[in-house]
N, C-alpha and C positions, 0 to 999 in steps of 0.2 A: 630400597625396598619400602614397600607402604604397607602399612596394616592399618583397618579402620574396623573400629568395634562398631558394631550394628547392635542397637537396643534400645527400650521403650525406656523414656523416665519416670523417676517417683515422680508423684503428683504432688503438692505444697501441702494440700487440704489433708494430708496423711493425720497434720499437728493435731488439727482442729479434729476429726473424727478420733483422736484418741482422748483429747481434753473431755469429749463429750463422754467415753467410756468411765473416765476417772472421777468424773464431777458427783457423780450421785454418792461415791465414797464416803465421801463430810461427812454426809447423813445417817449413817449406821455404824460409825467408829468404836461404838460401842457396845455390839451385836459379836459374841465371840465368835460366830459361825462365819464372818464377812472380815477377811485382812487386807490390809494395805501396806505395801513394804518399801523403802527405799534403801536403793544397792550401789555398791557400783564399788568404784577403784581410784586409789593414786599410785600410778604406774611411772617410776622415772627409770630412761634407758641411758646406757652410757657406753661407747667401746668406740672402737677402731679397723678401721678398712686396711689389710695391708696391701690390696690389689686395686680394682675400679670397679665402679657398676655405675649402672643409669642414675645420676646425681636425684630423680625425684623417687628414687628408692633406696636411699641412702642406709636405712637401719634396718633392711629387711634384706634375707638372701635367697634374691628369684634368679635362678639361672638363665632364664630368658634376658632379663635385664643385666646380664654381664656385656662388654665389649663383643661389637658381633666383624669388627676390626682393628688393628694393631694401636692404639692410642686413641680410641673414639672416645673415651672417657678421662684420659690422662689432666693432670696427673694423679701418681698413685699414691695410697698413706693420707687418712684422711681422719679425722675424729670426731666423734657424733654424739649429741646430745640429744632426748625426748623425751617429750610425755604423753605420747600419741596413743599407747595402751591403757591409756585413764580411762576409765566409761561410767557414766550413772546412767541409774533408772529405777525404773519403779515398776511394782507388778500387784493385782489385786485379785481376789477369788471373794465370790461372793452368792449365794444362793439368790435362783429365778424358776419361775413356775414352770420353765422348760429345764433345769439343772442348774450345775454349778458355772460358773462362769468367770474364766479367767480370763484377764488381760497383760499384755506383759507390754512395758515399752522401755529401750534402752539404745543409748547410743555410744559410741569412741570418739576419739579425736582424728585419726586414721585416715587423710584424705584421698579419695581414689577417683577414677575418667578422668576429668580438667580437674580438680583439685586434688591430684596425684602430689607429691611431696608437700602437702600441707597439713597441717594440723590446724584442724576442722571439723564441725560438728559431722557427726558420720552414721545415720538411722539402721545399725544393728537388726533391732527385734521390734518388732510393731504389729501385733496381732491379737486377735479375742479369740477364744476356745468354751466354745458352750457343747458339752458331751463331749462325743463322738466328732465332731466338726471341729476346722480350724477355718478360719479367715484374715490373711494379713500375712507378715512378711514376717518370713521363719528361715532357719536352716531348710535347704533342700530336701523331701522325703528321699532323694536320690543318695543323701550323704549321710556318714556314720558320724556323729558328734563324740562319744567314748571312745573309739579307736586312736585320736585323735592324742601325740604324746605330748606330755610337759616338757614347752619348750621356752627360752627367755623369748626367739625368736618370734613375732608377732605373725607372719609368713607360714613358719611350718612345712614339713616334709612335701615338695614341689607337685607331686603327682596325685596329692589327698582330694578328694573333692572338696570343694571350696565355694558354696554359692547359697547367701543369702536372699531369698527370692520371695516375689509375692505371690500367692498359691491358695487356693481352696482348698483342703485336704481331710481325707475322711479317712479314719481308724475304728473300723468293725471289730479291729481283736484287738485285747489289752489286757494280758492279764500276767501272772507271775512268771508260765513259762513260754507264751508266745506272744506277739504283733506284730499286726499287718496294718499297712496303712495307702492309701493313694492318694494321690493328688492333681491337679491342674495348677501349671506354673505359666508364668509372664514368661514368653518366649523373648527369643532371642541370638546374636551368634557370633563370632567375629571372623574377619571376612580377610585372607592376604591375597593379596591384589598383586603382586608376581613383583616383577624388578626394574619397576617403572617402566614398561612394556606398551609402547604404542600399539595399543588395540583398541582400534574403531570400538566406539559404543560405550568400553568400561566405565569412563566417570558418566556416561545418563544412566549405568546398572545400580539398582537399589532393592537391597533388603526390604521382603515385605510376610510379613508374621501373621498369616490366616488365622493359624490354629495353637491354642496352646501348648505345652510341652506337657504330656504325661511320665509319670515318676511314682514310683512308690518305693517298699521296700519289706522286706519278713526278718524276725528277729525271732530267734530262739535260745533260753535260756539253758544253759548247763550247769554242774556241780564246779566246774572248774572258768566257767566264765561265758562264752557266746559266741553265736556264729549270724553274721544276718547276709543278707544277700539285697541289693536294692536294683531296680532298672529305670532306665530312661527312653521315652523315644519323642522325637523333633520333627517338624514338618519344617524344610529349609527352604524359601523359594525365595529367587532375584529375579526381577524385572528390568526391562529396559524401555524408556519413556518413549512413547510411542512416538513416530513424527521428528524424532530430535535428532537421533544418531541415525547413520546408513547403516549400522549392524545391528541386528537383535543378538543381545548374549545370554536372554530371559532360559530361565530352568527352572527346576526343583528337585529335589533330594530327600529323604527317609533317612534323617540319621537317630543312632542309636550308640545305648550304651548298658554296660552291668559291671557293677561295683562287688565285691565280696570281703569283708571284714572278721576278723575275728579277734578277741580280747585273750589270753590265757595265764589264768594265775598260776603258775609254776611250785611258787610257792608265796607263804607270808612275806615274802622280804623279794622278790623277784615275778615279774609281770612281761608278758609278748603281745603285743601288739602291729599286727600285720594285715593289711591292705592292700588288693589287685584289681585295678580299672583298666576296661579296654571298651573301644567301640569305633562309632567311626561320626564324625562332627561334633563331637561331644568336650572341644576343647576349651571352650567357656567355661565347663563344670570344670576343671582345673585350678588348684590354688597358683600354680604357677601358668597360667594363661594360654595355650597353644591356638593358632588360627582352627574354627571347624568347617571353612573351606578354602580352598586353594585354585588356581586355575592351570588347566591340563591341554595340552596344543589337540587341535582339530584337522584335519588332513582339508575340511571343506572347508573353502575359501571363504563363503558367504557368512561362515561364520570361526574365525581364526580360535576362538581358543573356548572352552565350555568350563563352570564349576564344577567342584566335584566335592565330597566327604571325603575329607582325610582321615585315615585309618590313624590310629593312636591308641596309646598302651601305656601302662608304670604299674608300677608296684612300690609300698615300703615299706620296713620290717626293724622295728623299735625296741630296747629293752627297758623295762624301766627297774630300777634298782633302788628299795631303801637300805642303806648303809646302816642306820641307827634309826630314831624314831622321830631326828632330826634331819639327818643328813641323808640327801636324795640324788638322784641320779637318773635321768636320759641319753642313752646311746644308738646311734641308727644308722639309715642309709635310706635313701629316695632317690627313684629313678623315672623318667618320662620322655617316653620315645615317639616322635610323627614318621610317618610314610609320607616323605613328600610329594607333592606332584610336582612335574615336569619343568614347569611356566613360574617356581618359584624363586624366589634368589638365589644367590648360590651360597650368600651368607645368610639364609635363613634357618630358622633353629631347625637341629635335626632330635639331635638327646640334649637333656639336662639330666643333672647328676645334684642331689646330695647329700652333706652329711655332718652330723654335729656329735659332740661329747658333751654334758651339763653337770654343775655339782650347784647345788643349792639347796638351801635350810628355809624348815618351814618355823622361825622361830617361835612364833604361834601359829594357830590356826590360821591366822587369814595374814600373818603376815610372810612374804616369801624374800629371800634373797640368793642372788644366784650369781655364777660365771658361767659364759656357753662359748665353745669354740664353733665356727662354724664354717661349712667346705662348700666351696657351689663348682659345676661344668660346665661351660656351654660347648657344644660341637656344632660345627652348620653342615648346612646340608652337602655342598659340593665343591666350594673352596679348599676344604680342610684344615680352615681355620680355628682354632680352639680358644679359649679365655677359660683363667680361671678365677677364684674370690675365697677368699682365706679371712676372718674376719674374728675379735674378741667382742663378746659382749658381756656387760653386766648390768644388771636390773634388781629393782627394787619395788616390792610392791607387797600396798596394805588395800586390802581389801576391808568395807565397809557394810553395816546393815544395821536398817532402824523399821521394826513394824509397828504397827498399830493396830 
Protein backbone atom coordinates (compact mmCIF):
# COMPACT_ATOMS: atom_id res chain seq x y z
CA UNK A 1 0.00 0.00 0.00
CA UNK A 2 1.15 3.52 -0.76
CA UNK A 3 0.14 6.60 1.03
CA UNK A 4 1.40 10.00 -0.09
CA UNK A 5 0.84 13.16 1.84
CA UNK A 6 -0.02 16.16 -0.42
CA UNK A 7 0.81 19.62 0.98
CA UNK A 8 2.35 23.06 0.71
CA UNK A 9 5.74 23.71 2.56
CA UNK A 10 6.78 26.35 5.11
CA UNK A 11 8.59 28.89 3.49
CA UNK A 12 12.66 29.56 5.09
CA UNK A 13 11.85 33.29 5.20
CA UNK A 14 9.14 32.47 8.13
CA UNK A 15 12.88 33.09 10.35
CA UNK A 16 13.52 36.24 8.99
CA UNK A 17 9.87 37.82 9.16
CA UNK A 18 9.69 37.07 12.78
CA UNK A 19 13.39 38.44 13.69
CA UNK A 20 12.02 41.41 11.89
CA UNK A 21 8.74 41.37 14.56
CA UNK A 22 11.15 41.04 17.55
CA UNK A 23 13.95 43.54 16.66
CA UNK A 24 12.24 46.72 17.62
CA UNK A 25 11.83 45.03 21.31
CA UNK A 26 15.58 46.18 22.33
CA UNK A 27 14.17 49.56 22.11
CA UNK A 28 11.43 49.83 24.53
CA UNK A 29 12.69 47.24 27.27
CA UNK A 30 11.94 49.59 29.48
CA UNK A 31 8.37 50.77 28.62
CA UNK A 32 6.10 48.66 31.41
CA UNK A 33 3.34 48.59 28.89
CA UNK A 34 5.64 46.50 26.06
CA UNK A 35 7.07 42.69 27.25
CA UNK A 36 9.31 40.39 26.04
CA UNK A 37 9.40 36.86 27.33
CA UNK A 38 11.53 33.79 26.97
CA UNK A 39 9.78 30.25 27.53
CA UNK A 40 10.20 27.03 26.77
CA UNK A 41 11.02 23.47 28.28
CA UNK A 42 13.68 20.57 29.21
CA UNK A 43 11.62 17.72 28.39
CA UNK A 44 13.54 14.25 28.95
CA UNK A 45 11.44 10.87 27.99
CA UNK A 46 12.30 7.53 28.90
CA UNK A 47 10.16 3.95 28.75
CA UNK A 48 9.80 0.87 26.85
CA UNK A 49 7.91 -0.79 23.97
CA UNK A 50 6.69 -4.24 24.83
CA UNK A 51 5.17 -4.72 21.35
CA UNK A 52 6.27 -2.90 17.84
CA UNK A 53 5.49 0.29 15.91
CA UNK A 54 6.91 2.06 12.98
CA UNK A 55 10.61 2.53 14.28
CA UNK A 56 10.36 6.50 13.28
CA UNK A 57 7.61 6.84 15.92
CA UNK A 58 9.26 5.01 18.38
CA UNK A 59 8.15 7.28 21.65
CA UNK A 60 4.87 8.18 20.62
CA UNK A 61 1.49 5.78 20.50
CA UNK A 62 -0.12 6.31 16.86
CA UNK A 63 -2.13 3.39 16.09
CA UNK A 64 -1.95 3.96 12.49
CA UNK A 65 1.79 3.43 12.89
CA UNK A 66 1.54 -0.06 14.70
CA UNK A 67 2.24 -3.31 12.43
CA UNK A 68 -0.19 -3.21 9.52
CA UNK A 69 1.42 -7.12 9.09
CA UNK A 70 2.57 -10.12 11.38
CA UNK A 71 6.44 -9.02 12.09
CA UNK A 72 6.75 -5.79 9.87
CA UNK A 73 8.13 -4.11 12.65
CA UNK A 74 9.78 -7.13 14.57
CA UNK A 75 11.60 -7.28 16.73
CA UNK A 76 9.64 -6.67 19.83
CA UNK A 77 10.68 -5.12 23.49
CA UNK A 78 12.57 -2.14 22.81
CA UNK A 79 13.85 0.92 25.11
CA UNK A 80 13.66 4.52 24.32
CA UNK A 81 15.34 7.56 25.07
CA UNK A 82 14.18 11.69 24.29
CA UNK A 83 14.23 15.04 24.49
CA UNK A 84 12.02 15.60 21.63
CA UNK A 85 9.35 17.45 23.97
CA UNK A 86 11.98 20.32 24.91
CA UNK A 87 10.68 23.55 23.13
CA UNK A 88 11.76 27.45 23.41
CA UNK A 89 10.52 30.43 22.46
CA UNK A 90 9.73 33.75 22.87
CA UNK A 91 6.65 35.82 22.65
CA UNK A 92 6.14 39.95 22.89
CA UNK A 93 3.07 42.29 23.33
CA UNK A 94 3.46 45.69 22.76
CA UNK A 95 1.29 48.82 21.97
CA UNK A 96 0.76 50.40 18.13
CA UNK A 97 -1.44 53.10 16.97
CA UNK A 98 -3.52 50.31 15.48
CA UNK A 99 -3.68 48.09 19.10
CA UNK A 100 -1.81 45.85 20.86
CA UNK A 101 0.29 43.62 19.12
CA UNK A 102 1.35 40.26 19.91
CA UNK A 103 3.95 37.94 18.58
CA UNK A 104 4.64 34.54 19.66
CA UNK A 105 7.43 32.22 18.18
CA UNK A 106 8.27 28.91 19.50
CA UNK A 107 9.42 25.65 18.34
CA UNK A 108 10.22 21.39 19.69
CA UNK A 109 12.61 19.13 18.85
CA UNK A 110 9.80 16.79 17.29
CA UNK A 111 10.75 15.74 13.77
CA UNK A 112 7.80 15.09 11.43
CA UNK A 113 7.20 14.50 6.91
CA UNK A 114 11.04 13.40 6.00
CA UNK A 115 12.32 14.31 9.43
CA UNK A 116 9.93 11.89 11.02
CA UNK A 117 12.04 9.98 13.92
CA UNK A 118 14.31 12.93 14.27
CA UNK A 119 14.92 15.17 16.73
CA UNK A 120 15.02 18.53 14.97
CA UNK A 121 14.27 21.94 15.17
CA UNK A 122 10.36 21.73 14.62
CA UNK A 123 8.28 25.60 14.06
CA UNK A 124 5.28 25.09 16.56
CA UNK A 125 3.82 28.70 16.76
CA UNK A 126 4.96 31.59 14.53
CA UNK A 127 2.49 34.35 14.27
CA UNK A 128 1.56 38.24 14.99
CA UNK A 129 -1.95 39.14 16.47
CA UNK A 130 -2.78 42.98 16.21
CA UNK A 131 -6.63 43.11 17.72
CA UNK A 132 -9.04 41.14 16.41
CA UNK A 133 -6.81 39.61 13.41
CA UNK A 134 -4.18 36.82 13.49
CA UNK A 135 -1.53 36.12 10.92
CA UNK A 136 0.92 33.10 10.89
CA UNK A 137 1.02 29.68 12.12
CA UNK A 138 -1.24 28.74 15.11
CA UNK A 139 -3.36 25.89 16.28
CA UNK A 140 -6.28 25.17 13.89
CA UNK A 141 -9.46 27.46 14.57
CA UNK A 142 -10.94 23.91 13.69
CA UNK A 143 -9.38 22.57 17.00
CA UNK A 144 -9.92 22.76 20.92
CA UNK A 145 -6.36 23.40 22.67
CA UNK A 146 -8.09 23.04 26.56
CA UNK A 147 -9.90 19.90 25.89
CA UNK A 148 -6.82 18.52 25.10
CA UNK A 149 -5.73 15.99 28.44
CA UNK A 150 -2.32 15.81 30.42
CA UNK A 151 -0.51 13.29 28.89
CA UNK A 152 3.54 12.09 29.20
CA UNK A 153 2.63 10.94 25.72
CA UNK A 154 3.62 13.75 23.16
CA UNK A 155 0.89 12.23 20.49
CA UNK A 156 -2.11 12.19 22.58
CA UNK A 157 -5.64 10.85 22.37
CA UNK A 158 -5.48 9.47 18.42
CA UNK A 159 -8.73 11.04 17.17
CA UNK A 160 -8.16 14.77 18.79
CA UNK A 161 -7.51 17.36 16.14
CA UNK A 162 -4.10 17.82 15.63
CA UNK A 163 -2.95 20.58 13.02
CA UNK A 164 -0.72 23.37 13.46
CA UNK A 165 -1.44 25.53 10.42
CA UNK A 166 -0.77 28.89 8.72
CA UNK A 167 -4.02 30.93 8.63
CA UNK A 168 -5.43 34.29 8.58
CA UNK A 169 -8.02 34.40 11.21
CA UNK A 170 -10.51 36.95 12.58
CA UNK A 171 -12.25 36.97 16.12
CA UNK A 172 -15.23 39.42 16.11
CA UNK A 173 -16.26 37.94 19.62
CA UNK A 174 -14.16 37.83 22.79
CA UNK A 175 -15.29 38.08 25.63
CA UNK A 176 -15.88 36.44 29.22
CA UNK A 177 -18.87 34.33 28.15
CA UNK A 178 -18.55 33.87 24.39
CA UNK A 179 -16.11 33.50 20.99
CA UNK A 180 -16.32 33.16 17.76
CA UNK A 181 -13.67 33.19 15.43
CA UNK A 182 -12.79 32.21 11.54
CA UNK A 183 -10.34 31.79 9.58
CA UNK A 184 -8.42 30.92 6.09
CA UNK A 185 -5.92 28.04 6.33
CA UNK A 186 -2.98 26.57 4.05
CA UNK A 187 -4.84 23.80 2.45
CA UNK A 188 -3.90 20.60 2.03
CA UNK A 189 -4.64 16.59 2.19
CA UNK A 190 -3.28 13.14 2.21
CA UNK A 191 -4.11 10.96 -0.54
CA UNK A 192 -4.20 6.61 -0.36
CA UNK A 193 -3.51 5.49 -3.36
CA UNK A 194 -5.06 1.70 -3.09
CA UNK A 195 -2.70 -1.44 -3.15
CA UNK A 196 -0.45 -0.71 -5.55
CA UNK A 197 -3.09 -1.06 -8.24
CA UNK A 198 -2.08 -0.71 -11.91
CA UNK A 199 -4.35 2.17 -12.89
CA UNK A 200 -3.54 4.01 -16.00
CA UNK A 201 -2.83 7.67 -15.18
CA UNK A 202 -2.49 7.36 -11.09
CA UNK A 203 1.29 8.41 -10.80
CA UNK A 204 0.62 11.59 -13.60
CA UNK A 205 -2.67 12.31 -10.82
CA UNK A 206 -1.53 15.27 -8.52
CA UNK A 207 -3.07 17.25 -5.85
CA UNK A 208 -3.84 20.70 -6.63
CA UNK A 209 -5.06 23.31 -3.73
CA UNK A 210 -7.24 26.23 -5.49
CA UNK A 211 -8.71 27.43 -2.55
CA UNK A 212 -8.03 27.71 0.91
CA UNK A 213 -9.53 25.63 3.81
CA UNK A 214 -12.23 27.51 5.80
CA UNK A 215 -12.50 26.69 9.81
CA UNK A 216 -13.60 28.47 12.48
CA UNK A 217 -15.13 27.73 15.81
CA UNK A 218 -17.85 29.15 19.01
CA UNK A 219 -17.06 28.82 22.58
CA UNK A 220 -19.28 29.38 25.28
CA UNK A 221 -18.50 29.72 28.68
CA UNK A 222 -20.45 28.03 31.82
CA UNK A 223 -20.35 27.91 35.68
CA UNK A 224 -19.19 24.47 35.48
CA UNK A 225 -16.60 24.87 32.53
CA UNK A 226 -17.61 24.97 28.45
CA UNK A 227 -19.00 23.68 25.44
CA UNK A 228 -17.42 24.97 21.90
CA UNK A 229 -18.35 23.53 18.61
CA UNK A 230 -15.75 24.25 15.62
CA UNK A 231 -16.16 23.36 11.60
CA UNK A 232 -14.25 22.85 8.80
CA UNK A 233 -14.71 22.81 4.88
CA UNK A 234 -11.92 21.74 1.98
CA UNK A 235 -12.13 22.22 -1.67
CA UNK A 236 -10.18 18.63 -2.73
CA UNK A 237 -9.13 18.57 -6.30
CA UNK A 238 -6.68 15.89 -8.38
CA UNK A 239 -5.49 16.46 -11.74
CA UNK A 240 -4.07 14.37 -14.31
CA UNK A 241 -1.19 15.87 -16.50
CA UNK A 242 -2.53 16.57 -19.53
CA UNK A 243 -0.94 14.54 -22.76
CA UNK A 244 0.98 12.12 -20.40
CA UNK A 245 -1.27 9.37 -19.23
CA UNK A 246 -4.05 7.54 -21.75
CA UNK A 247 -6.43 8.01 -18.66
CA UNK A 248 -7.74 11.02 -17.02
CA UNK A 249 -8.41 10.29 -13.20
CA UNK A 250 -8.84 14.47 -12.69
CA UNK A 251 -11.83 15.12 -9.95
CA UNK A 252 -12.84 17.17 -7.02
CA UNK A 253 -14.48 16.89 -3.90
CA UNK A 254 -16.21 19.26 -0.85
CA UNK A 255 -14.92 17.70 1.99
CA UNK A 256 -16.01 18.63 5.45
CA UNK A 257 -16.01 18.37 8.97
CA UNK A 258 -17.41 19.39 12.83
CA UNK A 259 -15.65 18.97 15.93
CA UNK A 260 -17.66 19.37 19.33
CA UNK A 261 -15.76 19.63 22.75
CA UNK A 262 -16.65 20.25 26.10
CA UNK A 263 -14.48 20.71 29.42
CA UNK A 264 -16.56 19.81 32.92
CA UNK A 265 -15.37 20.48 36.29
CA UNK A 266 -17.22 17.87 38.29
CA UNK A 267 -15.68 18.98 40.95
CA UNK A 268 -12.25 20.59 42.71
CA UNK A 269 -10.44 17.55 42.70
CA UNK A 270 -12.09 15.77 39.42
CA UNK A 271 -12.44 17.29 35.68
CA UNK A 272 -14.10 15.42 32.10
CA UNK A 273 -13.00 16.20 29.32
CA UNK A 274 -14.69 14.77 25.97
CA UNK A 275 -14.27 15.28 22.22
CA UNK A 276 -16.53 14.15 19.01
CA UNK A 277 -15.19 14.70 15.22
CA UNK A 278 -16.78 13.44 12.19
CA UNK A 279 -16.70 14.43 8.59
CA UNK A 280 -15.65 13.30 5.41
CA UNK A 281 -11.71 14.16 4.05
CA UNK A 282 -10.90 15.64 7.01
CA UNK A 283 -8.32 13.11 7.99
CA UNK A 284 -5.16 15.41 7.85
CA UNK A 285 -7.01 17.32 10.82
CA UNK A 286 -6.34 14.02 12.83
CA UNK A 287 -3.62 13.63 15.49
CA UNK A 288 -3.31 10.27 14.41
CA UNK A 289 -3.29 10.74 10.50
CA UNK A 290 -6.13 9.06 8.51
CA UNK A 291 -6.03 9.26 4.33
CA UNK A 292 -8.86 12.13 3.29
CA UNK A 293 -9.16 10.44 0.09
CA UNK A 294 -9.15 7.05 -1.16
CA UNK A 295 -9.84 5.41 -4.51
CA UNK A 296 -13.35 3.75 -5.48
CA UNK A 297 -13.73 1.07 -8.68
CA UNK A 298 -15.67 2.75 -11.76
CA UNK A 299 -17.79 0.40 -13.83
CA UNK A 300 -16.56 2.85 -17.11
CA UNK A 301 -13.60 1.58 -18.51
CA UNK A 302 -12.27 4.85 -19.88
CA UNK A 303 -11.82 5.69 -16.56
CA UNK A 304 -11.06 2.42 -14.03
CA UNK A 305 -11.38 3.85 -10.72
CA UNK A 306 -12.45 7.73 -9.31
CA UNK A 307 -11.34 9.66 -5.84
CA UNK A 308 -13.66 10.07 -3.35
CA UNK A 309 -13.96 11.66 0.68
CA UNK A 310 -13.75 9.12 3.07
CA UNK A 311 -16.16 9.38 5.67
CA UNK A 312 -14.43 9.25 9.11
CA UNK A 313 -15.37 9.69 12.85
CA UNK A 314 -13.83 9.36 16.71
CA UNK A 315 -14.45 10.46 19.70
CA UNK A 316 -12.45 10.66 23.19
CA UNK A 317 -13.44 10.90 26.65
CA UNK A 318 -10.61 11.70 29.58
CA UNK A 319 -10.82 11.97 33.38
CA UNK A 320 -8.48 13.95 34.87
CA UNK A 321 -7.99 13.53 38.74
CA UNK A 322 -5.97 15.52 41.51
CA UNK A 323 -5.13 13.08 44.12
CA UNK A 324 -3.53 15.71 46.50
CA UNK A 325 -2.21 19.16 45.51
CA UNK A 326 0.55 17.22 44.30
CA UNK A 327 -0.36 14.16 43.04
CA UNK A 328 -2.26 13.99 39.58
CA UNK A 329 -3.85 11.76 37.49
CA UNK A 330 -5.01 11.12 33.56
CA UNK A 331 -7.40 8.24 32.54
CA UNK A 332 -9.14 7.71 29.03
CA UNK A 333 -9.98 6.14 25.89
CA UNK A 334 -9.63 7.36 21.95
CA UNK A 335 -11.24 5.94 19.25
CA UNK A 336 -10.87 6.77 15.24
CA UNK A 337 -12.85 4.96 12.63
CA UNK A 338 -12.66 5.35 8.35
CA UNK A 339 -15.32 4.04 5.81
CA UNK A 340 -13.08 2.71 3.53
CA UNK A 341 -13.33 2.72 -0.12
CA UNK A 342 -13.25 -0.24 -2.24
CA UNK A 343 -9.86 0.10 -4.27
CA UNK A 344 -8.03 0.28 -0.72
CA UNK A 345 -5.72 -2.18 0.85
CA UNK A 346 -6.90 -4.74 2.66
CA UNK A 347 -4.41 -3.96 5.21
CA UNK A 348 -5.33 -0.51 5.45
CA UNK A 349 -6.37 1.22 8.53
CA UNK A 350 -9.89 0.61 9.37
CA UNK A 351 -10.24 1.65 13.52
CA UNK A 352 -7.51 2.86 15.86
CA UNK A 353 -8.08 2.56 19.47
CA UNK A 354 -6.58 4.19 22.41
CA UNK A 355 -5.91 4.35 25.85
CA UNK A 356 -3.60 5.43 28.75
CA UNK A 357 -3.58 5.63 32.81
CA UNK A 358 -0.92 8.63 34.15
CA UNK A 359 0.30 9.28 37.80
CA UNK A 360 2.43 12.28 38.01
CA UNK A 361 3.60 15.14 40.44
CA UNK A 362 3.57 18.61 39.80
CA UNK A 363 6.55 19.03 42.27
CA UNK A 364 6.59 22.80 41.66
CA UNK A 365 4.83 24.62 39.52
CA UNK A 366 6.57 24.21 36.24
CA UNK A 367 8.29 21.25 37.38
CA UNK A 368 6.26 17.90 36.37
CA UNK A 369 7.28 14.31 36.80
CA UNK A 370 5.34 11.33 35.65
CA UNK A 371 4.56 7.48 34.70
CA UNK A 372 1.98 6.67 31.74
CA UNK A 373 0.94 3.37 30.59
CA UNK A 374 -0.07 3.45 27.26
CA UNK A 375 -2.59 1.05 24.80
CA UNK A 376 -2.81 1.53 21.15
CA UNK A 377 -5.18 -0.91 18.08
CA UNK A 378 -4.77 -1.12 14.86
CA UNK A 379 -7.69 -3.18 12.80
CA UNK A 380 -7.48 -3.03 8.96
CA UNK A 381 -9.81 -2.84 6.86
CA UNK A 382 -10.34 -6.43 5.12
CA UNK A 383 -7.72 -8.71 6.03
CA UNK A 384 -8.61 -8.91 9.66
CA UNK A 385 -5.53 -8.41 10.73
CA UNK A 386 -5.04 -6.66 14.17
CA UNK A 387 -1.67 -5.23 15.91
CA UNK A 388 -1.50 -4.22 19.17
CA UNK A 389 1.23 -1.71 21.36
CA UNK A 390 1.42 -1.78 25.14
CA UNK A 391 4.00 0.57 26.03
CA UNK A 392 5.61 2.47 29.87
CA UNK A 393 6.54 5.64 29.80
CA UNK A 394 8.20 8.25 32.09
CA UNK A 395 9.02 11.80 31.65
CA UNK A 396 10.56 14.58 33.29
CA UNK A 397 9.96 18.07 32.63
CA UNK A 398 10.93 21.71 33.99
CA UNK A 399 9.54 24.16 32.36
CA UNK A 400 11.14 27.62 32.00
CA UNK A 401 10.33 31.61 31.96
CA UNK A 402 12.36 34.85 31.82
CA UNK A 403 10.51 38.45 30.90
CA UNK A 404 11.56 41.72 30.43
Amino acid sequence: MKRRRICMTVSSGIFGIFLILFYPLYTFAQDSTKTFEIYGAVATDAGYNFNTIDPAWYDVMRPTKLPAYEGQFAPAGNTFFGVRQSKFGVRSSFPTAAGQLLTRFDIDLFGFGKDAGQTTFHIVNAYGQLGKLLVGQTASAFMDMEVFPVTMDYWGPASRNFMFNIQIRYTPIDNKNDRFCIALERPGATADEGDDLAIPGLAETKGVFRFPNLSGNYRHNLSWGYVQAGFMLKSLRWTTTPGVAQVDLSGNTAAWGFNVSTVVNASQRIKFKFQGVGGEGIGNYFADVLPDIGLKSNPDPSRPALGTALPLWGFFLFTEIAWTKVLNSSIGYSMEEVKNSDLQSASAVRLGQYGLVNLFARLRPDWLVGIEYQYGRRDNFQDRFHSVGNKIQFSVKINFSSKF
